[in-house]
Backbone as a printed PyTorch tensor [residue, N CA C, xyz], in Angstrom:
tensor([[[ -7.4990,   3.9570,  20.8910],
         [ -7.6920,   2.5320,  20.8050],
         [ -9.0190,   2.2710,  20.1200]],

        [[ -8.9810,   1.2240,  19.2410],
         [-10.2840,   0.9780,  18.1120],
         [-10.3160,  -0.4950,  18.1930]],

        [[-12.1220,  -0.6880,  19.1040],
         [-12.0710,  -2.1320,  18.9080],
         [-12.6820,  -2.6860,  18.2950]],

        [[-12.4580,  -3.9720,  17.4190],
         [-13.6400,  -4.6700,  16.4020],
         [-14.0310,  -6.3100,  16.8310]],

        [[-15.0590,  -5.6260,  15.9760],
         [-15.5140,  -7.0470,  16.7440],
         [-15.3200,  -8.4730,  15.0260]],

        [[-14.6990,  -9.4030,  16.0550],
         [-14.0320, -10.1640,  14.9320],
         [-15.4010, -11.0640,  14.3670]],

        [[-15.7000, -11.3150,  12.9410],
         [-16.9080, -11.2370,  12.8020],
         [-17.2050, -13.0770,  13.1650]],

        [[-15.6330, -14.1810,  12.2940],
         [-15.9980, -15.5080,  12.7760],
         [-16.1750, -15.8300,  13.9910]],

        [[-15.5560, -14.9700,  15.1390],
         [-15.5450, -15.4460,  16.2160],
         [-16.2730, -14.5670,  17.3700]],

        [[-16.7950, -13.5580,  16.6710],
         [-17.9450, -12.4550,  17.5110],
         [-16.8920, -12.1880,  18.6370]],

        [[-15.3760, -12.0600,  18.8820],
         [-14.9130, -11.6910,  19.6510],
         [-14.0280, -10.2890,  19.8110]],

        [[-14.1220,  -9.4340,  20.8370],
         [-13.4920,  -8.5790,  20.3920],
         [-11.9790,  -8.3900,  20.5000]],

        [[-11.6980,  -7.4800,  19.8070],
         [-10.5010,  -7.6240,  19.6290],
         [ -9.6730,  -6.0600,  19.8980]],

        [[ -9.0450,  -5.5520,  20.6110],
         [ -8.4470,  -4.8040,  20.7040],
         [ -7.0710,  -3.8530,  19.8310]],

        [[ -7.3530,  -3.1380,  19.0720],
         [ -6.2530,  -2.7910,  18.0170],
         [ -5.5080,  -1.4770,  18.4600]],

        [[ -4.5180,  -1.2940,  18.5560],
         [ -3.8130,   0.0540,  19.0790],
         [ -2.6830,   0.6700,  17.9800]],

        [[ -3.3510,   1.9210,  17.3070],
         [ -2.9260,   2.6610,  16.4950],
         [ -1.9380,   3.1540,  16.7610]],

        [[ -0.4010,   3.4230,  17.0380],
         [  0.0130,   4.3180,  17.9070],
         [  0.6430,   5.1220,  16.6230]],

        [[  0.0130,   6.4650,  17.2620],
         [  0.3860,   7.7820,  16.1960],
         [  1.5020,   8.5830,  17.0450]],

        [[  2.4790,   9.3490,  16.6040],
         [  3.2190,   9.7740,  16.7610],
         [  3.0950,  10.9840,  17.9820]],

        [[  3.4800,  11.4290,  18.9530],
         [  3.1320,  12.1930,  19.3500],
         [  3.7170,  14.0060,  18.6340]],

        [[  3.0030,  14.7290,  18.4530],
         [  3.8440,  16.1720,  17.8260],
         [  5.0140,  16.1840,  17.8870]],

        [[  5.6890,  15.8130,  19.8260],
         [  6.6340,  16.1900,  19.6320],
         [  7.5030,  15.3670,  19.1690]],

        [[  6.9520,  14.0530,  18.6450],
         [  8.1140,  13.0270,  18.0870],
         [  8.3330,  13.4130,  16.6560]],

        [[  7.1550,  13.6760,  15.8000],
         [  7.2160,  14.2110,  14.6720],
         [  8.1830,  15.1670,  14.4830]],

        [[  8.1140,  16.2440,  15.6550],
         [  9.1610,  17.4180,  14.9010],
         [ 10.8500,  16.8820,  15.4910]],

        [[ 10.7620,  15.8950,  16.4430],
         [ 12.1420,  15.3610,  16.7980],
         [ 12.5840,  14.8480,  16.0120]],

        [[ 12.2810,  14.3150,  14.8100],
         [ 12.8700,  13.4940,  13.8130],
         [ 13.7440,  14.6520,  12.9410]],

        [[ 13.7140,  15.8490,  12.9440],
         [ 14.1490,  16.9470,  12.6900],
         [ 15.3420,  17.4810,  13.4930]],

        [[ 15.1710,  16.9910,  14.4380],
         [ 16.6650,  17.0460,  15.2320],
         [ 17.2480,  16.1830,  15.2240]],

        [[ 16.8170,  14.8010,  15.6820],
         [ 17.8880,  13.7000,  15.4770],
         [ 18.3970,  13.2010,  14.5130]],

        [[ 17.5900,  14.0880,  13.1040],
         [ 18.2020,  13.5550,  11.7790],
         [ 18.7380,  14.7870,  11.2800]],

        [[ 18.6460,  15.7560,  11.8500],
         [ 19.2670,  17.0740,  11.1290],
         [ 20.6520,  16.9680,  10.1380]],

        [[ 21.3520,  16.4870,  10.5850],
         [ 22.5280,  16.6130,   9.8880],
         [ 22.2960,  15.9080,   8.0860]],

        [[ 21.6150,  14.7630,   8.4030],
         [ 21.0300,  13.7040,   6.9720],
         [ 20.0520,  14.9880,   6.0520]],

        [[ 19.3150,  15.5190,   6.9370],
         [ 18.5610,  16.0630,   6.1300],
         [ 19.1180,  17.9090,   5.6290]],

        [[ 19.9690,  17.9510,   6.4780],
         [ 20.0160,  19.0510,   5.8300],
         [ 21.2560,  18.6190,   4.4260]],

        [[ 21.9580,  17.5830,   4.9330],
         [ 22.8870,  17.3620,   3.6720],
         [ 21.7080,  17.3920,   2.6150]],

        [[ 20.3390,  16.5630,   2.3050],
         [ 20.0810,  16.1410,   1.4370],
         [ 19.4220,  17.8110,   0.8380]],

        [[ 19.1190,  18.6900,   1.6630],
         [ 19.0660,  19.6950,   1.3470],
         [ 19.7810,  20.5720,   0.3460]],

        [[ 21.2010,  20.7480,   1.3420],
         [ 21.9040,  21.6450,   1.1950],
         [ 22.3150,  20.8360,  -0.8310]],

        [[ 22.8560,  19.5800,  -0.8540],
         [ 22.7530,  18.8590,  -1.9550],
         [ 22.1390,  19.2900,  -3.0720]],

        [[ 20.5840,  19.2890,  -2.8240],
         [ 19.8680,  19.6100,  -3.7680],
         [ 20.0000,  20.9360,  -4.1850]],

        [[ 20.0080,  22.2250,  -3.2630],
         [ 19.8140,  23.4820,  -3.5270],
         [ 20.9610,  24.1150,  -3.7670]],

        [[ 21.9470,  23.4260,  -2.9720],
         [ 23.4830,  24.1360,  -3.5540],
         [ 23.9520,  25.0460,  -2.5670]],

        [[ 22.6050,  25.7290,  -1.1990],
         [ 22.8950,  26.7690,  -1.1330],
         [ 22.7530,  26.8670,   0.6350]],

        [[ 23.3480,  26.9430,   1.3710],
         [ 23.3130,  26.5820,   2.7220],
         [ 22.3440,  27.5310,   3.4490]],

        [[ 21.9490,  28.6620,   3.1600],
         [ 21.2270,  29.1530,   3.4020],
         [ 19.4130,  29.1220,   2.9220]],

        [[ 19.8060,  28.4540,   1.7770],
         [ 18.2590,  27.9110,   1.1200],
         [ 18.0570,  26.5390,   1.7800]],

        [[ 19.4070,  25.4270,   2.2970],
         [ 18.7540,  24.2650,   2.6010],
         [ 18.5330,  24.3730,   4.3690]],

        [[ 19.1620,  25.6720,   4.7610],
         [ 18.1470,  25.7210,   6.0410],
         [ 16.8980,  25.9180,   5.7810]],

        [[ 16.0890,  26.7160,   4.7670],
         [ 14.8280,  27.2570,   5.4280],
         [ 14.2280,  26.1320,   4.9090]],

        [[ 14.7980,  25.4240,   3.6070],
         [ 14.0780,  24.1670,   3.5270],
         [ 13.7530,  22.9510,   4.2550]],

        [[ 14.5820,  23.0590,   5.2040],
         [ 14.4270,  22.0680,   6.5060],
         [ 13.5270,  22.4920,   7.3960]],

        [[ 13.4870,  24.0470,   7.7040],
         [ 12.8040,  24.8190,   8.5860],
         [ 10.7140,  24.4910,   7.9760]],

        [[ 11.2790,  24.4410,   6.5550],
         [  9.9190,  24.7520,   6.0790],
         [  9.3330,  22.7400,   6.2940]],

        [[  9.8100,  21.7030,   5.9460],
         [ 10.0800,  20.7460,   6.1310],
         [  9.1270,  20.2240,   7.3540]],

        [[ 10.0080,  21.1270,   8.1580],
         [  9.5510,  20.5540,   9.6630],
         [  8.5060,  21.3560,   9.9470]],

        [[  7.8330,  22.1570,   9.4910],
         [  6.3380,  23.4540,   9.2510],
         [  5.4630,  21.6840,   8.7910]],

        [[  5.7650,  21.0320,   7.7580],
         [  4.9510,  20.0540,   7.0480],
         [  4.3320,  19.4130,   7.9300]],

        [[  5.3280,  18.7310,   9.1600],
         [  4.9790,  17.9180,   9.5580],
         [  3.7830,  17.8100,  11.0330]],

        [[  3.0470,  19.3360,  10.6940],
         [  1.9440,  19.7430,  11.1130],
         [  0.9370,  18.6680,  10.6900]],

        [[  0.1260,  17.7710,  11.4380],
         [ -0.6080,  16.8360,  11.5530],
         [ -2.1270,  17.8450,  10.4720]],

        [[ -2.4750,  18.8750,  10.6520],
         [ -3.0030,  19.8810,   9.7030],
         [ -2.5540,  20.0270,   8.3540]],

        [[ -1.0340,  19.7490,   7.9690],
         [ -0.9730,  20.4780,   6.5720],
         [ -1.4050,  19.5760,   5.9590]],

        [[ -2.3420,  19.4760,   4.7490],
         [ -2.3140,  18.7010,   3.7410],
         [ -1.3950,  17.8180,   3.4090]],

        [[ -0.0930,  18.3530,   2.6800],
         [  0.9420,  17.5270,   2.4320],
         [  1.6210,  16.5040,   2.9610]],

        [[  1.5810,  16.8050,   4.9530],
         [  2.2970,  15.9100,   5.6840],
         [  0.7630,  14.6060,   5.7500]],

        [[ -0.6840,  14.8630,   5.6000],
         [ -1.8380,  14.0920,   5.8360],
         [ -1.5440,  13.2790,   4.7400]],

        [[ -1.4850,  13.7650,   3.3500],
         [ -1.5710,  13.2180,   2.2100],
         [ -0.1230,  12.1330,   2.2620]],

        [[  0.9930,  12.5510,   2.5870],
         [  2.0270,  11.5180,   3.0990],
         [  1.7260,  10.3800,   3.9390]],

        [[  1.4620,  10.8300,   5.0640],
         [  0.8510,  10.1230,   6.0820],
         [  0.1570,   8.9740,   5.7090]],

        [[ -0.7370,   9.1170,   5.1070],
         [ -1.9790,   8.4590,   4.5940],
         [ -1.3720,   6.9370,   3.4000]],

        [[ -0.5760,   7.8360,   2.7550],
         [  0.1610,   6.9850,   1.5980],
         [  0.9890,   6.0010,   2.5210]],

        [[  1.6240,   6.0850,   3.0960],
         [  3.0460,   5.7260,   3.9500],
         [  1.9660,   4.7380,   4.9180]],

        [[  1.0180,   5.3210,   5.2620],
         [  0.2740,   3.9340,   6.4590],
         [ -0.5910,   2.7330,   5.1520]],

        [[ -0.7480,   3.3840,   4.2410],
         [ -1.3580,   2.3820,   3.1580],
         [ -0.4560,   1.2760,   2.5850]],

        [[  0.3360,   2.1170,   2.4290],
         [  1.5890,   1.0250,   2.1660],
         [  2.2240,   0.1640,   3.6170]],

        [[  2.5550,   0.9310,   4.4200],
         [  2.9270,  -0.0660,   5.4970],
         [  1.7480,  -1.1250,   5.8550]],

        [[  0.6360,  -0.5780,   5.8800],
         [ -0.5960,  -1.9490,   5.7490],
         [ -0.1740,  -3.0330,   4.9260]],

        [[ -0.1000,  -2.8240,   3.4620],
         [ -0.7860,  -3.5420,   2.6370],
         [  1.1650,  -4.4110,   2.7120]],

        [[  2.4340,  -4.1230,   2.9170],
         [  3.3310,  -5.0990,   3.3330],
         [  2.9740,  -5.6000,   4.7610]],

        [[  2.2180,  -5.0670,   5.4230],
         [  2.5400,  -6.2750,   6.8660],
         [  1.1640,  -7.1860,   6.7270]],

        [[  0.2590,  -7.1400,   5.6270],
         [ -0.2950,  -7.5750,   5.2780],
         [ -0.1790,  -9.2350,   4.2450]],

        [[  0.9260,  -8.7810,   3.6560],
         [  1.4490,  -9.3420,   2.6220],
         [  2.1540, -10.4030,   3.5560]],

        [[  2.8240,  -9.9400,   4.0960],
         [  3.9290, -10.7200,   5.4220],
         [  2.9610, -11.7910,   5.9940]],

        [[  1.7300, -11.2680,   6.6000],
         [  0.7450, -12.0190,   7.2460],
         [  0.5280, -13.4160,   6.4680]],

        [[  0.4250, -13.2150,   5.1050],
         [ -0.6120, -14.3280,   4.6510],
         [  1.2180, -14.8270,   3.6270]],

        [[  2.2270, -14.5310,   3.5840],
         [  3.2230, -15.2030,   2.5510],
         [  2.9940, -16.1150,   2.0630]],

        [[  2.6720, -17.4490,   2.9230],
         [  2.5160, -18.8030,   2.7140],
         [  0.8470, -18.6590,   1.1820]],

        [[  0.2450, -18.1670,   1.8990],
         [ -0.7960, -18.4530,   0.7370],
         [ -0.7760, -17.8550,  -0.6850]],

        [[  0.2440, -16.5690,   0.0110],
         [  0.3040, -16.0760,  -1.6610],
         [  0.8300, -17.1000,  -2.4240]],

        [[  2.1560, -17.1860,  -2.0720],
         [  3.0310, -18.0960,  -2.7760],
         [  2.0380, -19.6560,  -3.1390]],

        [[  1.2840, -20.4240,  -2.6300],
         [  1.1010, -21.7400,  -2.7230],
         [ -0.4180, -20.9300,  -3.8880]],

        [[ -0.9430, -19.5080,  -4.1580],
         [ -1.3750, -19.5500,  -5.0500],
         [ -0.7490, -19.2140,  -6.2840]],

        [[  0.6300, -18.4170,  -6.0910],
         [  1.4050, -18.1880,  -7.3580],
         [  1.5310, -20.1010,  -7.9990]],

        [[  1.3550, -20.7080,  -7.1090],
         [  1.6580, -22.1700,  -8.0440],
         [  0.7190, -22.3370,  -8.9460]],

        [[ -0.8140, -21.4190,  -9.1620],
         [ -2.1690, -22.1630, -10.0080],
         [ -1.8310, -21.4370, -11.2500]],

        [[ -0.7990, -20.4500, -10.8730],
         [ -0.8780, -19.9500, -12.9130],
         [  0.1530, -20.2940, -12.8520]],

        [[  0.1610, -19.9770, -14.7110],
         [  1.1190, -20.6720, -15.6300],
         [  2.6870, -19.6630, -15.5410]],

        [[  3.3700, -20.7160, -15.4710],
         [  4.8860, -19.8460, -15.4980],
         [  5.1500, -19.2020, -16.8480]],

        [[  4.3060, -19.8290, -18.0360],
         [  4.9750, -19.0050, -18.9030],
         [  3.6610, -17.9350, -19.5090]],

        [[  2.8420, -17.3510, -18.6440],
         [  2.3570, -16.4490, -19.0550],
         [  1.7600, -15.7240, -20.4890]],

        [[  1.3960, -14.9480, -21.2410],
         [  1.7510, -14.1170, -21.8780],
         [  1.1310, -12.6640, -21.9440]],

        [[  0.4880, -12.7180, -20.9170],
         [ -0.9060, -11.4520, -20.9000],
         [ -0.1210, -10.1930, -20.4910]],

        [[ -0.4500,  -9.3490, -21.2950],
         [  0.0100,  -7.8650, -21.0150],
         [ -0.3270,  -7.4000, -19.4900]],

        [[ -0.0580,  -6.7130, -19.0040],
         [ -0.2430,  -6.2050, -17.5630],
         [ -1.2390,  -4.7860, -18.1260]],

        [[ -2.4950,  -5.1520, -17.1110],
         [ -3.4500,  -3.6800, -17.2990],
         [ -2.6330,  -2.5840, -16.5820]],

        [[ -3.4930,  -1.9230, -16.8170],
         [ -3.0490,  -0.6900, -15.8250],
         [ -3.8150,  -0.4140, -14.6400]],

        [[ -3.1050,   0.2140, -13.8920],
         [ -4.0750,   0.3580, -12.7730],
         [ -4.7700,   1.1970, -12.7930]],

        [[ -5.9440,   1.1430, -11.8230],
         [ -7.6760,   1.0280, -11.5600],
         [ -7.7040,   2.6530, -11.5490]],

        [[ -8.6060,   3.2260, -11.7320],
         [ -9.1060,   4.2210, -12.4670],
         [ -9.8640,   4.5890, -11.5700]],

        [[ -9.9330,   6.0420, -10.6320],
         [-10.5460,   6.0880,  -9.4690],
         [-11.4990,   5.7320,  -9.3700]],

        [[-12.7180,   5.2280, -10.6730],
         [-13.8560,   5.1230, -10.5780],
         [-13.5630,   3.4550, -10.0630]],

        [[-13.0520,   2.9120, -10.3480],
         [-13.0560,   1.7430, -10.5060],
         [-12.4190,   1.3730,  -9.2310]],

        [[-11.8900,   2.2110,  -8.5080],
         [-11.5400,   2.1610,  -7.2220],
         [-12.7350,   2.3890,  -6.3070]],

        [[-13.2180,   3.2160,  -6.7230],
         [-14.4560,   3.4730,  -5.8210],
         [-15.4270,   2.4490,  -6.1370]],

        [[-16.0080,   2.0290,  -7.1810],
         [-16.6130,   0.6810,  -7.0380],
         [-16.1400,  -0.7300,  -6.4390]],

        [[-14.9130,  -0.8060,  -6.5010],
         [-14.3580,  -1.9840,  -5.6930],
         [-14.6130,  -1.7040,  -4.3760]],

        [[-14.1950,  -0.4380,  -3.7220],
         [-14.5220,  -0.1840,  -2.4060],
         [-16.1710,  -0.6500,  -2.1020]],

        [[-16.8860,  -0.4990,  -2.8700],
         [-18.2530,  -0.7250,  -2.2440],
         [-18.8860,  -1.7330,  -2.7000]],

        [[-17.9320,  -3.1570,  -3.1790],
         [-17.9170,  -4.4140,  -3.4040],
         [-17.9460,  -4.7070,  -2.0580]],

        [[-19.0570,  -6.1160,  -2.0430],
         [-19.2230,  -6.6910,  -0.4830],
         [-17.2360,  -7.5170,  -0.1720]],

        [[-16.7440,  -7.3660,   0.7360],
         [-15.4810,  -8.0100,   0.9200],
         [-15.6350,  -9.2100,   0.4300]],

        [[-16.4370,  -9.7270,   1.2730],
         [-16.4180, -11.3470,   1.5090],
         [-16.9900, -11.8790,  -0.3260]],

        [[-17.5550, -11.4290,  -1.1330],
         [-17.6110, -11.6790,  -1.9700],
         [-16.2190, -11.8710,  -3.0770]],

        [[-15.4170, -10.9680,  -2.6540],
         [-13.9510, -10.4460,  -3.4880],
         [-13.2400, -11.2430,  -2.9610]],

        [[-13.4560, -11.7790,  -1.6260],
         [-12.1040, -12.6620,  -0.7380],
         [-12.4270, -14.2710,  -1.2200]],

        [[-13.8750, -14.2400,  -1.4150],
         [-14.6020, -16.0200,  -1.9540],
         [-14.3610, -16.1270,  -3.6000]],

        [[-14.0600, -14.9750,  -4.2160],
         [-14.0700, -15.4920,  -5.7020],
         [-12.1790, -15.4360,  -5.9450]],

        [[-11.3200, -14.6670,  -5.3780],
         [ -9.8220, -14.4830,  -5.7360],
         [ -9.1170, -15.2470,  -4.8110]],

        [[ -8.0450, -15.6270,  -5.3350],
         [ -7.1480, -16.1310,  -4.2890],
         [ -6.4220, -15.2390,  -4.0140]],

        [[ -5.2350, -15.1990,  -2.9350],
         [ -4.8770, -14.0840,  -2.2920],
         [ -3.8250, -13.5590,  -3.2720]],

        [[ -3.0620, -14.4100,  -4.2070],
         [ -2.1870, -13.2160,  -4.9630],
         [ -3.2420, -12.4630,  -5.8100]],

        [[ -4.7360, -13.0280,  -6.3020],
         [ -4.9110, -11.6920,  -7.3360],
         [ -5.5700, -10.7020,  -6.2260]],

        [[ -5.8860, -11.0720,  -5.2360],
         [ -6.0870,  -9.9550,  -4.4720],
         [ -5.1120,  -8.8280,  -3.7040]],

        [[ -4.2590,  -9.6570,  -3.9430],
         [ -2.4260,  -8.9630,  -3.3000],
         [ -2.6250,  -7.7450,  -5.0630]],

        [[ -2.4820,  -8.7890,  -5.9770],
         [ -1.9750,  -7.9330,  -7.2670],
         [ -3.4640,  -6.5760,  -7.1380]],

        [[ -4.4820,  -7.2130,  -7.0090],
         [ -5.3770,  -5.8690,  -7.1630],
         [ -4.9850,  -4.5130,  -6.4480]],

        [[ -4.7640,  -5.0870,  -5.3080],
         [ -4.2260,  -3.4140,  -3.8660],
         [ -3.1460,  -2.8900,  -4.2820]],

        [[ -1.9410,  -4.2170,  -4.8600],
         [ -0.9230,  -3.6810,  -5.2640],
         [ -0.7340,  -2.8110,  -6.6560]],

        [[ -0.7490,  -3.1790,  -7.5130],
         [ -1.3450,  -2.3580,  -8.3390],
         [ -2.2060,  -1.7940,  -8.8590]],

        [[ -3.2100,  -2.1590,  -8.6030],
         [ -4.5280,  -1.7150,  -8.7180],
         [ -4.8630,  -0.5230,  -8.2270]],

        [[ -4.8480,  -0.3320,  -7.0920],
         [ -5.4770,   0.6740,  -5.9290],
         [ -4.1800,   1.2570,  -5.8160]],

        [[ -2.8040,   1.1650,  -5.0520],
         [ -2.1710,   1.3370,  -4.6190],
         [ -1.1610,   1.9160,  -6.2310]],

        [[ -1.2550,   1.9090,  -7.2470],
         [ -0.3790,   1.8110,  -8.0450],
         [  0.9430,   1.6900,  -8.4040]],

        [[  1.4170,   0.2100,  -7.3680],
         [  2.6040,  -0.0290,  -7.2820],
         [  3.2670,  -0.6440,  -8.9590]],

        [[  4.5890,  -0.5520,  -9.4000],
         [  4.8120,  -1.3260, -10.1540],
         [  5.0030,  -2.7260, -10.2310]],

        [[  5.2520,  -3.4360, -11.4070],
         [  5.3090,  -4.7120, -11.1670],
         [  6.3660,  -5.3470, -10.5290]],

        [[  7.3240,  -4.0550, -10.4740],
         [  8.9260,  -4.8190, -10.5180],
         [  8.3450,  -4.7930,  -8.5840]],

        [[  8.2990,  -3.4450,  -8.2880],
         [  7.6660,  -3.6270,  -6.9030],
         [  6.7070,  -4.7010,  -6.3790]],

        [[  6.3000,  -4.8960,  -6.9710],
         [  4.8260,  -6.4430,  -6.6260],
         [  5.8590,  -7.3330,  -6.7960]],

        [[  6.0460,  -7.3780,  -7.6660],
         [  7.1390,  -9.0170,  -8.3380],
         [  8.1030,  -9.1630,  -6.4920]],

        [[  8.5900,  -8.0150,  -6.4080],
         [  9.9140,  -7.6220,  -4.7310],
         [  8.8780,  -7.9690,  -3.5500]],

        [[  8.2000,  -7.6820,  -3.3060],
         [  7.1870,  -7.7730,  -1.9300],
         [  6.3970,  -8.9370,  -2.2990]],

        [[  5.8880,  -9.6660,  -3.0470],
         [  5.0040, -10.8030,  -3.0610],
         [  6.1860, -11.9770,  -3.1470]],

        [[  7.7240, -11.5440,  -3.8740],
         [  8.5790, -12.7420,  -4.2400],
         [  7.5520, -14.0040,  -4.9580]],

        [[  7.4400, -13.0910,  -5.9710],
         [  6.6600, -14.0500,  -6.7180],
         [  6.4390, -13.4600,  -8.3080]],

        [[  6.9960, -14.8760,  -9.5750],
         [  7.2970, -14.4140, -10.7510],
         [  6.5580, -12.7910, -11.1050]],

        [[  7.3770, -12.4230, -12.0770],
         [  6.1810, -11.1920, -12.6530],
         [  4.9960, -11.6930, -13.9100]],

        [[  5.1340, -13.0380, -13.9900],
         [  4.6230, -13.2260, -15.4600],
         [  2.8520, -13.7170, -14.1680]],

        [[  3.3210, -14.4840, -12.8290],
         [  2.4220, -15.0760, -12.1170],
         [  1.8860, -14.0440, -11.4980]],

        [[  1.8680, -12.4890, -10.9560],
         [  1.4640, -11.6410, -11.1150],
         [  0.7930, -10.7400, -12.4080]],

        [[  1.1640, -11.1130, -13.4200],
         [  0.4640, -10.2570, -14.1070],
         [ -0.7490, -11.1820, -14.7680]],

        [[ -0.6450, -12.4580, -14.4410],
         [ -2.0930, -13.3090, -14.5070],
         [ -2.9770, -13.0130, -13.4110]],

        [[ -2.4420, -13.1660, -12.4350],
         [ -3.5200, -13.0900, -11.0790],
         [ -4.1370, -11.7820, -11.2020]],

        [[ -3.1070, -10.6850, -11.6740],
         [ -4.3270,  -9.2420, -11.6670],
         [ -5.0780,  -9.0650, -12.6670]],

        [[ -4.6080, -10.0700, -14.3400],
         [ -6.0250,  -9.8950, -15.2770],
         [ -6.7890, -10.2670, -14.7560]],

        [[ -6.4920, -11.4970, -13.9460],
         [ -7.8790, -12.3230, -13.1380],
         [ -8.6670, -11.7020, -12.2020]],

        [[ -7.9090, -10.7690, -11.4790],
         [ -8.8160,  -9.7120, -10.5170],
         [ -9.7200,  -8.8390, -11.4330]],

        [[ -8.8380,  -8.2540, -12.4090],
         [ -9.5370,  -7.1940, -13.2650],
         [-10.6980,  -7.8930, -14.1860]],

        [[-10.4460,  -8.9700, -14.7360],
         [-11.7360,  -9.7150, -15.0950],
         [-12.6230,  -9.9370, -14.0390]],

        [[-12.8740, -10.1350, -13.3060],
         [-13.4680, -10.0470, -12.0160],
         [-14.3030,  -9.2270, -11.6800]],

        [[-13.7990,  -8.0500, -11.7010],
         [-13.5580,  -6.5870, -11.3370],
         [-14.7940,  -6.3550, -12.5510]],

        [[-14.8260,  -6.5250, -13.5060],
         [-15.6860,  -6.1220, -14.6390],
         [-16.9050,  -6.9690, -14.5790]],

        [[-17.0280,  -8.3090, -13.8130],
         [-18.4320,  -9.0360, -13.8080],
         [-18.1580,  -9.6760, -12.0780]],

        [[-18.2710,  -9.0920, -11.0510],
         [-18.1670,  -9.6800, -10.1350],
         [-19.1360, -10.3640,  -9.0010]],

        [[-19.8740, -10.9620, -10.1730],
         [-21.1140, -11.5080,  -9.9620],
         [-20.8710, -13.1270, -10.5270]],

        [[-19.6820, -12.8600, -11.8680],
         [-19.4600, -14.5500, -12.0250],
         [-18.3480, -14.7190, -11.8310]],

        [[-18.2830, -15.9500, -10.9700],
         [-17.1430, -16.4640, -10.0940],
         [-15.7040, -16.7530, -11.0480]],

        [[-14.6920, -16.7110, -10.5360],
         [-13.8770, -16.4450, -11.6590],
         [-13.2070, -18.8500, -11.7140]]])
């Protein structure tokens, strides 16, 4: 349990992570066995290769291996940044109304670890007072997160032309974020 202290209201607040216990992790290996070994056996052709690949599979999901952390990690970033999205809907959308429907700006690409790491050590409250929440949706989303547009366009439900303004606008931003956009 991780508590913060909420900063408008100096109150605390109680947050509860709940992580999987081991043995739920490797149960997902039994109660899905049959799904996964089809998708196995599928791929490899070979019933004896898509056992050990299941066997090896369920080795991953060692809270230690790299691969299952590096999953992990991706999979809670993303489940953040949609129940996030969910949180605030109303504002994205009532800011997709300030740009133009008919667009024409190319879509950048996304952020460049350096450029990730300098955003990270951008004061928040500075990034949250100059963007409205879709170019800040479009920055995590593609930006950081390197989702596509068609993906942003699906989870924000909001044009792709009104996304790919809001993230030049982050990324202009992003390059002088000292003048207000």
């Amino acid at each position: 349990m991780f508590s913060f202290l909420t900063p408008s209201k100096h109150a605390t607040v109680d947050r509860r992570i709940a992580i999987a216990p081991e043995g739920e992790k490797k149960a997902v290996f039994v109660t899905e066995y049959e799904r996964l070994y089809w998708t196995a056996l599928l791929i490899t052709g070979n019933p004896e290769t898509a056992d050990r690949a299941l066997a090896n599979a369920s080795k991953l999901s060692d809270a230690a291996t790299p691969v299952f952390r590096d999953w992990l990690t991706k999979w809670a970033n993303s489940a953040t940044a949609h129940t996030a999205v969910e949180e605030i809907r109303d504002q994205i959308l009532a800011a997709a109304l300030t740009y133009p429907a008919n667009s024409r700006q190319e879509l950048h690409e996304p952020l460049s670890p350096e450029q990730v790491s300098f955003l990270q050590r951008v004061e928040a409250g500075a990034l949250i007072g100059s963007l409205d929440p879709l170019a800040r949706s479009a920055l995590v989303l593609i930006g950081v997160q390197s989702n596509s547009l068609s993906g942003c366009a699906r989870l924000l439900r909001v044009p792709r032309n009104n996304i790919i303004a809001a993230y030049s606008r982050a990324v202009a931003w992003l390059s002088n974020p000292q003048a207000a956009v």
